[in-house]
PyMOL Python script that loads the backbone (N, CA, C, O; Angstrom):
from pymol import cmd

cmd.read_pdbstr("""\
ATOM      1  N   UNK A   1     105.839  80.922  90.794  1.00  0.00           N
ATOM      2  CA  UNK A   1     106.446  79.698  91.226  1.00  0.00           C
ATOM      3  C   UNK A   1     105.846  79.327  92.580  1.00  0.00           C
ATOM      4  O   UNK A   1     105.659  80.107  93.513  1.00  0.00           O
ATOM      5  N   UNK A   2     105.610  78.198  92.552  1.00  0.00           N
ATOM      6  CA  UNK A   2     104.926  77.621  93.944  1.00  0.00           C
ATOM      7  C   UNK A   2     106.044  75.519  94.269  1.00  0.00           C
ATOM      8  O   UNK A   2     106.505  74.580  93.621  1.00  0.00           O
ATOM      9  N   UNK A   3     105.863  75.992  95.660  1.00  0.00           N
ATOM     10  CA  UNK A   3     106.356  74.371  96.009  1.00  0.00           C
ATOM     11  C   UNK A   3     105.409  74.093  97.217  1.00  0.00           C
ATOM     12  O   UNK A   3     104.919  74.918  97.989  1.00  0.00           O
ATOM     13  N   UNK A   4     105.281  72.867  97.201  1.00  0.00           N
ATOM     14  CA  UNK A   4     104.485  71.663  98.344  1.00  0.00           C
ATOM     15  C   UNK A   4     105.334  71.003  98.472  1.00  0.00           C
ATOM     16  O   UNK A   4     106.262  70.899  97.669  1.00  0.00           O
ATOM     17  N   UNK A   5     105.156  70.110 100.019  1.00  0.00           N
ATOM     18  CA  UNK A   5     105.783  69.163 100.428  1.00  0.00           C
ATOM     19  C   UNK A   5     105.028  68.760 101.871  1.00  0.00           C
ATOM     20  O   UNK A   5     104.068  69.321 102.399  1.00  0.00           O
ATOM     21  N   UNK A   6     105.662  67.794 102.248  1.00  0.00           N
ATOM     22  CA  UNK A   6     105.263  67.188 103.818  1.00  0.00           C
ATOM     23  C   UNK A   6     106.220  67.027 104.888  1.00  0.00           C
ATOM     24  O   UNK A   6     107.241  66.445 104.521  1.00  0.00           O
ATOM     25  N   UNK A   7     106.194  67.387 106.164  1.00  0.00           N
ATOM     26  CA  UNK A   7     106.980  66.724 106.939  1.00  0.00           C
ATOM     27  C   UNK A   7     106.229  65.396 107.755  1.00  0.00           C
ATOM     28  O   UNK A   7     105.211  65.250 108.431  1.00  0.00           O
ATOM     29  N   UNK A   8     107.505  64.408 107.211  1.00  0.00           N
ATOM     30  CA  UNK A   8     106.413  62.821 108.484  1.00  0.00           C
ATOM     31  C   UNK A   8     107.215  63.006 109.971  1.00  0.00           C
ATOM     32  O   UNK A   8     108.393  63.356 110.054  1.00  0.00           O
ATOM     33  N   UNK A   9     106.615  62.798 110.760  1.00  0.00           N
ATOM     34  CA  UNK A   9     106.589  62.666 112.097  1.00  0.00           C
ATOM     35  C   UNK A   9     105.836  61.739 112.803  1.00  0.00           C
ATOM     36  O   UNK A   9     104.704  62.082 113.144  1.00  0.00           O
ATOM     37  N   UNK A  10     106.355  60.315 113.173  1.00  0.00           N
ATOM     38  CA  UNK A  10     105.413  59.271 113.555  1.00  0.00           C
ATOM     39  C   UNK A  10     104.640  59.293 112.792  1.00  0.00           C
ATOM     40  O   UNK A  10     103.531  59.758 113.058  1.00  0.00           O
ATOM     41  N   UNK A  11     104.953  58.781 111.520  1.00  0.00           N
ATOM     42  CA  UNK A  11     104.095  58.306 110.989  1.00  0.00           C
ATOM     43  C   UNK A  11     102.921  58.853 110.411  1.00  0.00           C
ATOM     44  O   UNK A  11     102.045  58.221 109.821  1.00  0.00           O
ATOM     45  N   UNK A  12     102.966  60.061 110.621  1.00  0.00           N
ATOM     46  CA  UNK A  12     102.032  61.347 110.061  1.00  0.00           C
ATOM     47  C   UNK A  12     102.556  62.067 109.175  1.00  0.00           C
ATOM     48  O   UNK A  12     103.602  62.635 109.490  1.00  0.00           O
ATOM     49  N   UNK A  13     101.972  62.290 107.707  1.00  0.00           N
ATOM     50  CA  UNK A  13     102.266  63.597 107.083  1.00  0.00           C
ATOM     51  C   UNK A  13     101.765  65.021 107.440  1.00  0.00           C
ATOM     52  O   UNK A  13     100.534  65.035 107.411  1.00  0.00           O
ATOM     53  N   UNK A  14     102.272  66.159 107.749  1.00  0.00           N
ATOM     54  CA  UNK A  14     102.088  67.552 107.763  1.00  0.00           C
ATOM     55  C   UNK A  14     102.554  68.516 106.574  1.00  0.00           C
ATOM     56  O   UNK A  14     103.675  69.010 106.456  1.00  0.00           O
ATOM     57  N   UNK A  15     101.419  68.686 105.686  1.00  0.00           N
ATOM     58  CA  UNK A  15     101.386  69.260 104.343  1.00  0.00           C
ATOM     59  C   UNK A  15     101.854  71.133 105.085  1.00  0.00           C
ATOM     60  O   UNK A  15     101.467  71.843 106.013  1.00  0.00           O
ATOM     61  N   UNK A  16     102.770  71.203 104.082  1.00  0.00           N
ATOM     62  CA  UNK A  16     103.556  72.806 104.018  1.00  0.00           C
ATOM     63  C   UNK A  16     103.489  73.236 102.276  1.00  0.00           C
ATOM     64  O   UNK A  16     103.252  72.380 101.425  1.00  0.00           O
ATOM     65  N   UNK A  17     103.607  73.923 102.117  1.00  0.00           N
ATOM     66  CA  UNK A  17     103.788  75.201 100.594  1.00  0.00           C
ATOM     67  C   UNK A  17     103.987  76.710 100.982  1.00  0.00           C
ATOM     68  O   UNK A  17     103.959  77.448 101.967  1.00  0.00           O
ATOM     69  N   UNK A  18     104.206  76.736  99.617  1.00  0.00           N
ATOM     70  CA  UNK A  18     104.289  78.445  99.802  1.00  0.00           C
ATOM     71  C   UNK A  18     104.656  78.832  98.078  1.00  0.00           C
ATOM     72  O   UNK A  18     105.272  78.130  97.276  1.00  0.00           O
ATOM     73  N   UNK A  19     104.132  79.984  97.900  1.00  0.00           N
ATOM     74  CA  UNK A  19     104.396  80.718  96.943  1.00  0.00           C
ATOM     75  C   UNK A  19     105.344  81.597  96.252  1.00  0.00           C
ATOM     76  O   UNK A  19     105.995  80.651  95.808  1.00  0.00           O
ATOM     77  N   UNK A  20     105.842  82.418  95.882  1.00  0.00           N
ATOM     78  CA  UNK A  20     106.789  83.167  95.294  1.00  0.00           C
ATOM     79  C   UNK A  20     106.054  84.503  94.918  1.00  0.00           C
ATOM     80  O   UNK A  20     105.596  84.451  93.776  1.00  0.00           O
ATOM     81  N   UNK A  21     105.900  85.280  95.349  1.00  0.00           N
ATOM     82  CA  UNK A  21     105.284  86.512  95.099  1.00  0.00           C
ATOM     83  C   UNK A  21     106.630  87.773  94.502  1.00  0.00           C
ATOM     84  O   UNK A  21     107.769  87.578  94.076  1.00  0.00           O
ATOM     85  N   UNK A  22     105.968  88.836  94.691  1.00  0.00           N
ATOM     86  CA  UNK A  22     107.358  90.284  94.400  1.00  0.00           C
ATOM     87  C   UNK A  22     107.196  90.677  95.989  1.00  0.00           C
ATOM     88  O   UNK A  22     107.649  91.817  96.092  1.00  0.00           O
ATOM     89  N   UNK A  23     106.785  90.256  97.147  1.00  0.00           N
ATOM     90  CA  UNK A  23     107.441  90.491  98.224  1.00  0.00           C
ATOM     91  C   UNK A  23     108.197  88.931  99.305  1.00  0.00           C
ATOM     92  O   UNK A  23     108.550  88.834 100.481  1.00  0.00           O
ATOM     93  N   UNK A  24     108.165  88.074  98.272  1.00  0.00           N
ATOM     94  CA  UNK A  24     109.101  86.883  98.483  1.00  0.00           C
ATOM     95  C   UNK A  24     107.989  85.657  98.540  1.00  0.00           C
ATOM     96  O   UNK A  24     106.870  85.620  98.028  1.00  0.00           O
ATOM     97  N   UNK A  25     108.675  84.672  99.334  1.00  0.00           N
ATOM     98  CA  UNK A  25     107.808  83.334 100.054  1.00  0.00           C
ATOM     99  C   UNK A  25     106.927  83.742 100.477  1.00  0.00           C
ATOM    100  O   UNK A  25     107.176  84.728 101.171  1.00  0.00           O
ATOM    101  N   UNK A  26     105.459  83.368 100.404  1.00  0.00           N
ATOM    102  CA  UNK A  26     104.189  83.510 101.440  1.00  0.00           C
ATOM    103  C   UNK A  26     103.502  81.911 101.511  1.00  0.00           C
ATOM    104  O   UNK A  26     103.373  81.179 100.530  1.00  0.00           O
ATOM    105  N   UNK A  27     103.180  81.638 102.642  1.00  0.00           N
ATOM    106  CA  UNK A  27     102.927  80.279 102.674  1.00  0.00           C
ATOM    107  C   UNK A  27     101.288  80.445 102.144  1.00  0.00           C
ATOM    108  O   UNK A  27     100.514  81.399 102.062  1.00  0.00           O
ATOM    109  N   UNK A  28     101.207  79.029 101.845  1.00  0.00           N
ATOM    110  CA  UNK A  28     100.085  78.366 100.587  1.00  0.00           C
ATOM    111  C   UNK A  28      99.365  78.185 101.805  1.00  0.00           C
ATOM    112  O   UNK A  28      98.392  78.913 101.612  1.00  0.00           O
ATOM    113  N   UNK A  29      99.229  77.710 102.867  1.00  0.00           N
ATOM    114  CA  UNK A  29      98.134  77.365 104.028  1.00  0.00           C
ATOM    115  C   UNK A  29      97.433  76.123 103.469  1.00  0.00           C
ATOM    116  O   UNK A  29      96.225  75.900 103.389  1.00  0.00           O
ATOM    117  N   UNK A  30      98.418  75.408 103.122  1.00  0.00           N
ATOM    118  CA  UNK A  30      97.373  73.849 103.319  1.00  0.00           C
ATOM    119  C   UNK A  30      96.955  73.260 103.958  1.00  0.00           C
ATOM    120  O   UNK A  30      97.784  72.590 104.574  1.00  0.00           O
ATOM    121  N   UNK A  31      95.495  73.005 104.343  1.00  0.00           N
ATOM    122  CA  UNK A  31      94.999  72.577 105.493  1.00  0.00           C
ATOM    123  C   UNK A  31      95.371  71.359 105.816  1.00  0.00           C
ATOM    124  O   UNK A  31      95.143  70.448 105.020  1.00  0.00           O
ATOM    125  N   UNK A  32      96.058  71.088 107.122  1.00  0.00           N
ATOM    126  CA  UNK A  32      96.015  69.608 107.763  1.00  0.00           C
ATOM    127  C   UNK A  32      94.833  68.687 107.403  1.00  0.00           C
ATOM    128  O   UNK A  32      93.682  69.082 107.219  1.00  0.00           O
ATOM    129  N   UNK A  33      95.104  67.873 107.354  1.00  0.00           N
ATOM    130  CA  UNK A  33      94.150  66.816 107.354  1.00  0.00           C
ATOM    131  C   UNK A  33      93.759  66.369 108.113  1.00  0.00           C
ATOM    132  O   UNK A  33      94.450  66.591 109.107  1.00  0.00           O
ATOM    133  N   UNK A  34      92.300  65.301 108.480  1.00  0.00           N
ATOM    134  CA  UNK A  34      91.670  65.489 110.136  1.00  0.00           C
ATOM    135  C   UNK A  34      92.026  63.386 109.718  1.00  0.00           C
ATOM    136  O   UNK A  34      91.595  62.500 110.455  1.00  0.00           O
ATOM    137  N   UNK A  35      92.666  63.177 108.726  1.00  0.00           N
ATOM    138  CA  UNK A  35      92.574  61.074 108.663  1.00  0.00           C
ATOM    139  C   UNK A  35      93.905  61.494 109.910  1.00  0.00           C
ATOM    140  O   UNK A  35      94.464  62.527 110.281  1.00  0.00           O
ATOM    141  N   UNK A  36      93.987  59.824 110.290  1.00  0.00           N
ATOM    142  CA  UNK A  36      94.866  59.314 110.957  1.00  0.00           C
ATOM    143  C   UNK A  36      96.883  59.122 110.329  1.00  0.00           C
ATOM    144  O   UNK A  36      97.930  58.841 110.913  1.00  0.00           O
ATOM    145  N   UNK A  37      96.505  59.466 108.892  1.00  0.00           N
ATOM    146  CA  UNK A  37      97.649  59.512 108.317  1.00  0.00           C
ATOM    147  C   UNK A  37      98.577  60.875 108.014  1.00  0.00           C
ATOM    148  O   UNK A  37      99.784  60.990 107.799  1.00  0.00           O
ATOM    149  N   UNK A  38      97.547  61.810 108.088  1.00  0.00           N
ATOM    150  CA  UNK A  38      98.113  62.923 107.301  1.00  0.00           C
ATOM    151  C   UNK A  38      97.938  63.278 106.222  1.00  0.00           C
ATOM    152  O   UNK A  38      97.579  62.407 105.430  1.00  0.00           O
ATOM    153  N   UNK A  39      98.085  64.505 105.775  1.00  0.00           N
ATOM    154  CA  UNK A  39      98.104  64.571 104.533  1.00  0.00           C
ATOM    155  C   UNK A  39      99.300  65.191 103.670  1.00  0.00           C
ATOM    156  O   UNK A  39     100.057  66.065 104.093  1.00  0.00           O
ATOM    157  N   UNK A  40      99.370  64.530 102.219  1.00  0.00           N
ATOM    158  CA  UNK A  40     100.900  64.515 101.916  1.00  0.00           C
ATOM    159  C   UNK A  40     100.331  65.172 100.520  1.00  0.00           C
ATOM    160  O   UNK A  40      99.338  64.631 100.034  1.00  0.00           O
ATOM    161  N   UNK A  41     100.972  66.447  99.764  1.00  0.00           N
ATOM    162  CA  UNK A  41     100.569  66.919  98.585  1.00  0.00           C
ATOM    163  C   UNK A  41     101.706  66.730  97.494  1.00  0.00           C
ATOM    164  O   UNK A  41     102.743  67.392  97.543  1.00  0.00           O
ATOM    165  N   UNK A  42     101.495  65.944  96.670  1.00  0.00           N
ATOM    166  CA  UNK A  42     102.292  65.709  95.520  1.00  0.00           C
ATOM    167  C   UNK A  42     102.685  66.781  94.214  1.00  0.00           C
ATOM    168  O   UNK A  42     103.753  66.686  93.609  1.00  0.00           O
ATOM    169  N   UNK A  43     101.855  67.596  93.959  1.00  0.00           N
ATOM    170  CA  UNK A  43     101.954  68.658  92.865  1.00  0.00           C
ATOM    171  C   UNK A  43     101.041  69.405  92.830  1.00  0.00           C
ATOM    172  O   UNK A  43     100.065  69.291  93.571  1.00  0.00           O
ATOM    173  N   UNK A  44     101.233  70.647  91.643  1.00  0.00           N
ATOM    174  CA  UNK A  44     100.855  71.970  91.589  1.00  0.00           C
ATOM    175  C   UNK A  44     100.243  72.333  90.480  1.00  0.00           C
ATOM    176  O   UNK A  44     100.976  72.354  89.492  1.00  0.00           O
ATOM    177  N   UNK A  45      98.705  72.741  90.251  1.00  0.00           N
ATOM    178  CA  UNK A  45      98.475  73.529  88.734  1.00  0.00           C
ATOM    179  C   UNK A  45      98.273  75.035  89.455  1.00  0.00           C
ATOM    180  O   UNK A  45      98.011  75.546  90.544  1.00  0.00           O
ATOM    181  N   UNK A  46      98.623  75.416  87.891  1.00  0.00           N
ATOM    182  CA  UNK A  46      98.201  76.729  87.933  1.00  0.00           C
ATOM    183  C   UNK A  46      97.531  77.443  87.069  1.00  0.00           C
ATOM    184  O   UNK A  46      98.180  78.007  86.187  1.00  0.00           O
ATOM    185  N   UNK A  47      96.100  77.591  87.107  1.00  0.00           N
ATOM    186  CA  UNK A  47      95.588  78.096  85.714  1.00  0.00           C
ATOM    187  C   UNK A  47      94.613  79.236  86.351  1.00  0.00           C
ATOM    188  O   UNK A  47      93.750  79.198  87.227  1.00  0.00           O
ATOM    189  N   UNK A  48      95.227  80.444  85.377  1.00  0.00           N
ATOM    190  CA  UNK A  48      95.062  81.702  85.482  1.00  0.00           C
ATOM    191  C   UNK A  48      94.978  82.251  86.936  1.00  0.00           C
ATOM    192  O   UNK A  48      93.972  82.687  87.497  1.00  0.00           O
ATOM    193  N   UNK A  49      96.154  82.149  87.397  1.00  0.00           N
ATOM    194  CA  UNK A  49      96.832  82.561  88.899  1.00  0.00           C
ATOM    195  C   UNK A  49      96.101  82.138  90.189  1.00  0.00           C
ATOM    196  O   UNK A  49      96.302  82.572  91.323  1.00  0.00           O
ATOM    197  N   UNK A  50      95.043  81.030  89.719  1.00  0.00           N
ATOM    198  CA  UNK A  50      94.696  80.197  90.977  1.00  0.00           C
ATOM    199  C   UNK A  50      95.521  78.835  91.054  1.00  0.00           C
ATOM    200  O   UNK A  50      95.753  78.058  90.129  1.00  0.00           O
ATOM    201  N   UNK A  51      95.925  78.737  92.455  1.00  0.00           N
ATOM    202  CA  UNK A  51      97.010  77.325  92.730  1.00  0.00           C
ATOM    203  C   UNK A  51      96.062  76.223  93.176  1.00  0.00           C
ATOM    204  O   UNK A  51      95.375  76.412  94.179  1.00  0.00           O
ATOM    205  N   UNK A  52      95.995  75.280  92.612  1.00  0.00           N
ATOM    206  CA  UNK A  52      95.429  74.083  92.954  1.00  0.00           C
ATOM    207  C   UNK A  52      96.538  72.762  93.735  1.00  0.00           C
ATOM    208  O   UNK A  52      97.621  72.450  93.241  1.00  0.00           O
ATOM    209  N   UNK A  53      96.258  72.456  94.361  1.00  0.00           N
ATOM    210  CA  UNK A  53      97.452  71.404  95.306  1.00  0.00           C
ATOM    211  C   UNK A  53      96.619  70.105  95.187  1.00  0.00           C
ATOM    212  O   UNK A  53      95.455  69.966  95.561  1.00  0.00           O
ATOM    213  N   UNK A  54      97.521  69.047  94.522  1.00  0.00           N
ATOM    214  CA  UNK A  54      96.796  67.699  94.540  1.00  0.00           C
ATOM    215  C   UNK A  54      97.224  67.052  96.015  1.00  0.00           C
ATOM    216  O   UNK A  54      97.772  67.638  96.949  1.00  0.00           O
ATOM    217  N   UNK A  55      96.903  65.994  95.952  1.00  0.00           N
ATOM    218  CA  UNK A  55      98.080  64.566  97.021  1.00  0.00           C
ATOM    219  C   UNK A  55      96.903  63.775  97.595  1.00  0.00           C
ATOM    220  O   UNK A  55      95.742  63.418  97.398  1.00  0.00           O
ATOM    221  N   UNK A  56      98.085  63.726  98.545  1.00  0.00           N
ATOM    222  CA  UNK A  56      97.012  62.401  99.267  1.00  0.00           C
ATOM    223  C   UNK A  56      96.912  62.204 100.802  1.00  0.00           C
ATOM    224  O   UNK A  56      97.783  62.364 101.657  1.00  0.00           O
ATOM    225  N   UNK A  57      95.512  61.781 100.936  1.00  0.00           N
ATOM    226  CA  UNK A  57      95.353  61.790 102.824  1.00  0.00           C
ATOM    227  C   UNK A  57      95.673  60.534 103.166  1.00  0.00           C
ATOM    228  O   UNK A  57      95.158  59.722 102.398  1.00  0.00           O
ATOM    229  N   UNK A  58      96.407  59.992 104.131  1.00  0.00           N
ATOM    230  CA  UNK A  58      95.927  58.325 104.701  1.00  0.00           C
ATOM    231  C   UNK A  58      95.376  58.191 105.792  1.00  0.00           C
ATOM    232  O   UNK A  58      95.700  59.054 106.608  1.00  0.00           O
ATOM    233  N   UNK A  59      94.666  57.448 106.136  1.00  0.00           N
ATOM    234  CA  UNK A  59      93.815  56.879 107.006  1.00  0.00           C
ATOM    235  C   UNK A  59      93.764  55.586 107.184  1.00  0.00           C
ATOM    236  O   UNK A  59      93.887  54.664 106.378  1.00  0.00           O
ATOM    237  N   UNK A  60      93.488  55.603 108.805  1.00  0.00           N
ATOM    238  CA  UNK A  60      93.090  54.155 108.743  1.00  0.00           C
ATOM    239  C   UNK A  60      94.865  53.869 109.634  1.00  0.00           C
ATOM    240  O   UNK A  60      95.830  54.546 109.281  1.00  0.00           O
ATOM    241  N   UNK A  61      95.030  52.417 111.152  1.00  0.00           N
ATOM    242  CA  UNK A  61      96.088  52.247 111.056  1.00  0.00           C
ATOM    243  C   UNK A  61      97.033  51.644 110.061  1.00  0.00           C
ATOM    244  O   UNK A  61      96.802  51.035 109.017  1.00  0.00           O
ATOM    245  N   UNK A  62      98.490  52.062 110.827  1.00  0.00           N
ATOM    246  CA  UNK A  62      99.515  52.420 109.910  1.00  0.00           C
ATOM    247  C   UNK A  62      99.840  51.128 108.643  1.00  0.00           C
ATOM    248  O   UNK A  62     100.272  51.057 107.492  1.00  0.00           O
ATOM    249  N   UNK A  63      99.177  49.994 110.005  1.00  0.00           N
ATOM    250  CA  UNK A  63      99.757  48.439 109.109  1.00  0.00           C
ATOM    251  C   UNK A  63      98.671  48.604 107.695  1.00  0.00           C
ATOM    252  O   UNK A  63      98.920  48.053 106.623  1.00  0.00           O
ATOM    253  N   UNK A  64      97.558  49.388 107.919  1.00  0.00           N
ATOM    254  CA  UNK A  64      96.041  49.249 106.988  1.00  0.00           C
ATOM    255  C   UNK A  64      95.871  50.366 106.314  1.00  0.00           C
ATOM    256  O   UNK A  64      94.763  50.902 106.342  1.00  0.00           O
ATOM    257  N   UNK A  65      96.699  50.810 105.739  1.00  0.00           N
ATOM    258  CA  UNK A  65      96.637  52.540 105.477  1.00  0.00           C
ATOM    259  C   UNK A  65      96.503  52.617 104.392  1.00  0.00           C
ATOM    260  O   UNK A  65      97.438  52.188 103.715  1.00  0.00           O
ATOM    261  N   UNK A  66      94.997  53.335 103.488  1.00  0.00           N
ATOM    262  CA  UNK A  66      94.196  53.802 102.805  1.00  0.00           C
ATOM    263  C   UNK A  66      94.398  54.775 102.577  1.00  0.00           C
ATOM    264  O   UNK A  66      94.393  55.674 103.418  1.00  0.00           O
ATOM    265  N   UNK A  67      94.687  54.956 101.157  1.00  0.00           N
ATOM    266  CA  UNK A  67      95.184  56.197 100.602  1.00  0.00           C
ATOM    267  C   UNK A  67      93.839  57.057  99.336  1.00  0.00           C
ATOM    268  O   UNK A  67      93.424  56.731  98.224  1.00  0.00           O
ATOM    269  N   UNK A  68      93.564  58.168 100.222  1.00  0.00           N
ATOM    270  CA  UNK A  68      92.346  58.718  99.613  1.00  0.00           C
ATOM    271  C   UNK A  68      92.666  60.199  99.009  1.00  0.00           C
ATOM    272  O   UNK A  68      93.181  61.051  99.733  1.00  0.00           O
ATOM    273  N   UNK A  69      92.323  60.474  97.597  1.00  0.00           N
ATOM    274  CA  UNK A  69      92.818  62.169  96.948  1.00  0.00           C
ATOM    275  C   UNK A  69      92.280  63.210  97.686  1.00  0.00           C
ATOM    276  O   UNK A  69      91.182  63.365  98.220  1.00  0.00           O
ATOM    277  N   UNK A  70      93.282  63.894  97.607  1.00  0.00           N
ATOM    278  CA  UNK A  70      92.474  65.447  97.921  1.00  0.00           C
ATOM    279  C   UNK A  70      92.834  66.805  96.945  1.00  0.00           C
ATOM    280  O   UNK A  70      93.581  66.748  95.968  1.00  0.00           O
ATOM    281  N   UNK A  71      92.415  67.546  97.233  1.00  0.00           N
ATOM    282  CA  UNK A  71      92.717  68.624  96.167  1.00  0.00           C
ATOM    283  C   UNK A  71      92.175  70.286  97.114  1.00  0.00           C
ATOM    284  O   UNK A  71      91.172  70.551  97.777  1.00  0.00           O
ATOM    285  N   UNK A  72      93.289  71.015  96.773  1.00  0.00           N
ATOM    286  CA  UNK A  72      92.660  72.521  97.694  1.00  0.00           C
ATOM    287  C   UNK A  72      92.918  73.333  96.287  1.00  0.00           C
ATOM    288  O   UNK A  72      93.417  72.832  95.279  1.00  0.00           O
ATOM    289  N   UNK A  73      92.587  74.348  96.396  1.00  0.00           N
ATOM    290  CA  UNK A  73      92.481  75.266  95.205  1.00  0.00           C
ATOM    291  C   UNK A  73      92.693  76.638  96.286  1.00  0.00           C
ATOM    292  O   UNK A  73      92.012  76.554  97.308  1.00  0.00           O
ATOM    293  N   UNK A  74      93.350  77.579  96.191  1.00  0.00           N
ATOM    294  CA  UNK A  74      94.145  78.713  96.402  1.00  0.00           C
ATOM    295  C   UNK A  74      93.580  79.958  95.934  1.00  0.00           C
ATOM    296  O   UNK A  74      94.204  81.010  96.074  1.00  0.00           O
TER     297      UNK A  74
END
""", "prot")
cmd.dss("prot")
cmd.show_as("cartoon", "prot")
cmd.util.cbc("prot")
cmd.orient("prot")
């Protein structure tokens, strides 16, 4: 079992996860994003015990904000 999510703060997303192991929660280490928006991860595959994290970065100001995919693999 794995969960993602974001915290916004002004207007910034800060991508968090973590895993479920047999010695509990261990965080997923999703890298920040270097856009002006943040980055925000929407969902989870899992095929053959590698975690892949989709979502999305924005960039660009807030009124003009460009929403570009990303993807990390675990």
């Amino acid at each position: 079992m794995a969960v993602v999510g974001a915290a916004g703060t002004g207007g910034v997303y800060r991508p968090t996860g973590a895993r479920l192991t047999h010695r509990g929660w261990e965080p997923l280490d999703v890298p920040q994003s270097t856009t002006a928006g943040g980055r925000r991860p929407s969902g989870i595959v899992n095929v053959a015990g590698r975690l892949t994290v989709v979502g999305t970065d924005y960039d660009g100001p807030a009124d003009e904000r460009v929403q570009l995919p990303f993807s990390v693999t675990r």
